[in-house]
Wavefront OBJ file of the C-alpha trace (Angstrom):
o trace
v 88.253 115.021 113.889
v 86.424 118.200 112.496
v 86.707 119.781 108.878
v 87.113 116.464 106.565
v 86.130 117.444 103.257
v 82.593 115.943 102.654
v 82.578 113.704 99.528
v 79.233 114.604 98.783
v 79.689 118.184 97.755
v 80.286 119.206 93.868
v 82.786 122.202 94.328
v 85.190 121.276 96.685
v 87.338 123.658 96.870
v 86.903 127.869 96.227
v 88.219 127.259 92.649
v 85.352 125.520 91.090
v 87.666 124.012 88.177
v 87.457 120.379 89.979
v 84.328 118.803 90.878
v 84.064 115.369 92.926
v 82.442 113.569 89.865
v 79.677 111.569 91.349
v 77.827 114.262 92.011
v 77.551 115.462 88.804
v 76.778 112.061 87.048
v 73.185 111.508 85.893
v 73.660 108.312 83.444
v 72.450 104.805 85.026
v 75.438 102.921 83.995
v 77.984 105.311 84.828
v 79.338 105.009 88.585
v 81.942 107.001 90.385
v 83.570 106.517 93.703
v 83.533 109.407 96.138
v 86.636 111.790 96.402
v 87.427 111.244 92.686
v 87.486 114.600 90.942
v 87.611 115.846 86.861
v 89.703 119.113 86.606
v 88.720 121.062 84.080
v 88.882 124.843 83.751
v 85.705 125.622 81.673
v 82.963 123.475 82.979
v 84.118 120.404 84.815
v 80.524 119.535 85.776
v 79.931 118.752 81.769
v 81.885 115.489 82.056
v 79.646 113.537 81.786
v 78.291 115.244 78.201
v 81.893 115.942 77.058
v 84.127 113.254 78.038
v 82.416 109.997 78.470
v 81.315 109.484 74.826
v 79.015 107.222 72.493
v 77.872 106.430 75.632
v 73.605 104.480 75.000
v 73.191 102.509 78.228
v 70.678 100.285 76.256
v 73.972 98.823 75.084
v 74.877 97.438 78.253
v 78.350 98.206 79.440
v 79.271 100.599 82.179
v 82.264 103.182 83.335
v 82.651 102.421 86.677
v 85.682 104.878 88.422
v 86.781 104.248 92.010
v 87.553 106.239 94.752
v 90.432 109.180 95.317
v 90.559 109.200 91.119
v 92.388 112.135 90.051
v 91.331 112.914 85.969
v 93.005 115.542 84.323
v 91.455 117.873 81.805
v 90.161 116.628 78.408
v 90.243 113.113 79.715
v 87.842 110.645 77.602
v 85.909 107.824 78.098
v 85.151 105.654 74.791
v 81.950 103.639 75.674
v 81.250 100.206 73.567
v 78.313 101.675 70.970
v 81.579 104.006 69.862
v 82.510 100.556 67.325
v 81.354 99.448 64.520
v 80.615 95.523 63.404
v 84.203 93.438 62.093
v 83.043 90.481 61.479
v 81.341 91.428 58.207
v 82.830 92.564 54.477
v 81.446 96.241 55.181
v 82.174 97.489 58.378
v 79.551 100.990 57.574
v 76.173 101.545 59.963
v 73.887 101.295 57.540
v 71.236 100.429 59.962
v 71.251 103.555 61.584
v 69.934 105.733 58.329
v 66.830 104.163 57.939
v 64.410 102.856 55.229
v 65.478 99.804 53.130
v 68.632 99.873 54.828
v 67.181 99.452 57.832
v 64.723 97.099 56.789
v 67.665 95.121 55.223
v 70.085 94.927 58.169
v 69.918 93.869 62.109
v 69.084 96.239 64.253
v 72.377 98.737 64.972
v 73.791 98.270 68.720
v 72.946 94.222 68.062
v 75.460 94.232 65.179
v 78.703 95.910 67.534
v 81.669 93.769 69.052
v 80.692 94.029 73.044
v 84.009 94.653 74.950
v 82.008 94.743 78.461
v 82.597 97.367 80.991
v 85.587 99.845 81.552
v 86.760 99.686 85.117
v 89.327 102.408 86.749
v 90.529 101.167 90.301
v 90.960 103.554 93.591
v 93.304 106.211 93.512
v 94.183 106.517 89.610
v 96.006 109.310 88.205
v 95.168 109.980 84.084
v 96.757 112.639 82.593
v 95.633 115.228 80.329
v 93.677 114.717 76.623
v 93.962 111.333 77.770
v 91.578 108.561 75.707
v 90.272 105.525 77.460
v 88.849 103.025 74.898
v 86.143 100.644 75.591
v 86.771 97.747 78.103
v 90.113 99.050 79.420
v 90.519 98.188 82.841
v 93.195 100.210 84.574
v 94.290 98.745 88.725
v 94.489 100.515 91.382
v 97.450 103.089 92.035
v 97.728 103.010 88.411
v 99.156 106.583 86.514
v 98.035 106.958 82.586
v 100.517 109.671 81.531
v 99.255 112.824 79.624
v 98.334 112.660 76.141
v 97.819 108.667 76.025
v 95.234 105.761 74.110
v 94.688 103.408 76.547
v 94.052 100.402 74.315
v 94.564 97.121 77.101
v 94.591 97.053 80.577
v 97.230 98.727 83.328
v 97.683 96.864 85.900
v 98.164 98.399 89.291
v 100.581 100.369 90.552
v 101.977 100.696 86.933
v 103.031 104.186 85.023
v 101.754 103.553 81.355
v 101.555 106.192 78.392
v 101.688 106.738 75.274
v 99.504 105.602 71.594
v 98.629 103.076 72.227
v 100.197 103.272 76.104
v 102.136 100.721 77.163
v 103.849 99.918 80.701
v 106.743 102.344 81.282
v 107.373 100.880 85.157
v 106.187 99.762 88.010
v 105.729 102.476 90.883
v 106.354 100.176 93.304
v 108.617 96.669 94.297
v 106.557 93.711 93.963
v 106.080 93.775 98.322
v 105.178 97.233 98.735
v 102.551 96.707 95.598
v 100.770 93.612 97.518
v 100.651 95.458 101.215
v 99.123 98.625 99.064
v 96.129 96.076 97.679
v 95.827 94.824 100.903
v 96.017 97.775 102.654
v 92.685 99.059 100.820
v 93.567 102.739 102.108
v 90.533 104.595 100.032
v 87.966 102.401 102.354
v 89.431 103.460 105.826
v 86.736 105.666 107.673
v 87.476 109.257 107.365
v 88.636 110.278 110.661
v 91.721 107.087 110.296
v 92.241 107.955 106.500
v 92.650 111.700 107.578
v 95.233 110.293 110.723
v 96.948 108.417 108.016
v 97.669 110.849 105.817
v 101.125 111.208 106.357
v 102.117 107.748 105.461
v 100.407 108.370 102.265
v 102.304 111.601 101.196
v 105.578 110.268 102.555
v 108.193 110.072 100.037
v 110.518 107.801 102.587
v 108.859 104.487 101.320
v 110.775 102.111 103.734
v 109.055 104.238 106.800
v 105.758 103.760 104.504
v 106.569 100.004 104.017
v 106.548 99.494 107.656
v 104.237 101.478 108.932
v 101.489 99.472 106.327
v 102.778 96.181 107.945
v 102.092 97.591 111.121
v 98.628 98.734 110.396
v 98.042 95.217 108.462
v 99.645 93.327 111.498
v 102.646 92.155 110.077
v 105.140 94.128 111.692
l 1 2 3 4 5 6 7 8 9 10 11 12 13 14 15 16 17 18 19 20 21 22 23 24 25 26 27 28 29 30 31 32 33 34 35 36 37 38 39 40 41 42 43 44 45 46 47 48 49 50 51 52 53 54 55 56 57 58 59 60 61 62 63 64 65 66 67 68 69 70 71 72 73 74 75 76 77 78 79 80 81 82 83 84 85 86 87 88 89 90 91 92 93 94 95 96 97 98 99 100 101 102 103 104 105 106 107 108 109 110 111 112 113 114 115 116 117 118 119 120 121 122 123 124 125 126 127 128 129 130 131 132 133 134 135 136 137 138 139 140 141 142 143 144 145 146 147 148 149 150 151 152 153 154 155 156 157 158 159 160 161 162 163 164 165 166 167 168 169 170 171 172 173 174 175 176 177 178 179 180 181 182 183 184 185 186 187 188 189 190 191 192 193 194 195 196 197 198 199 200 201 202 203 204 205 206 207 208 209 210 211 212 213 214 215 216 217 218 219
């Protein structure tokens, strides 16, 4: 099947507001799954400058964004150095200006509460001026509604928003959630994710239901 949109290009459309992400990320602890695009209508090649911030991969946590990702403009990624220490009276950085205050504390990124990485599944939707904080993970199929804080995890197939978001529903019946994680559609080849296409945009979810137990056998 000709003409399937490479994943490897930056622009890929004649617009050149949305740009498939990976290829415009530079940081060694940032990784982004291929088809997943940032919209933005300025510069959406400055992501990784703009939106992913605090971000000192000496600190040792990751973003890590899977495939078919759809992020909406002015979405932001809080990375881990972002906090400061809680487990002390003073909770100021003192470290980090120098001289006897340096000299009289640890050193700075040893002092901060580690939350580990922030994960973002296959095929996530976040709205606009969204803010991801450190150590979220959000599941696959997952939609983050415009405008939210995402302070604790979304599991998948689950519409959460809001500050801090919370769940708002499920997307999908329990059944129809499970065949979806099994069904693994964003790591079909091209030419049978491109053939498959229209279960994926149907909106008749009983013809989707069985056409996914078909395809996983259980029909």
């Amino acid at each position: 099947m000709n003409n399937i949109p490479s994943p490897d290009v930056l622009f890929p459309n004649a617009y050149h507001t949305s740009c498939f992400l990976k290829n415009a990320i530079s940081a060694p602890n940032i990784f982004v799954g291929d088809y997943t695009y940032y919209d933005d209508p300025v510069d959406p090649t400055a992501f990784e400058r703009n939106n992913v911030l605090f971000n000192w991969p000496e600190f040792g946590d990751r973003l890590i964004i899977g495939k078919f990702c759809a992020l909406a403009s002015g979405v932001q990624f809080i990375m881990g150095s972002a906090n400061h220490r809680l487990d002390s009276i003073s909770t100021y950085p003192f470290n980090v200006f120098g001289g006897a205050w340096e000299a009289n504390t640890p050193p700075h990124l040893s002092q901060l509460p580690f939350k580990g990485d922030t994960v973002v599944g296959n095929d996530v939707w976040i709205g606009r001026e969204s803010v991801v904080m450190p150590g979220v993970h959000i599941g696959d199929g997952a939609i983050v509604a415009a405008y939210s804080v995402v302070t604790r995890d979304v599991p998948a197939y689950t519409l959460a928003g809001g500050n801090p978001a919370r769940e708002i529903r499920k997307r999908f019946d329990p059944e129809l959630t499970e065949l979806l994680l099994e069904l693994r559609w964003w790591d079909f080849e091209p030419e049978s994710l491109a053939a498959f296409l229209p279960v994926l945009c149907s909106s008749d979810l009983e013809a989707v239901r069985a056409a996914i137990r078909q395809r996983l056998g259980k029909a």
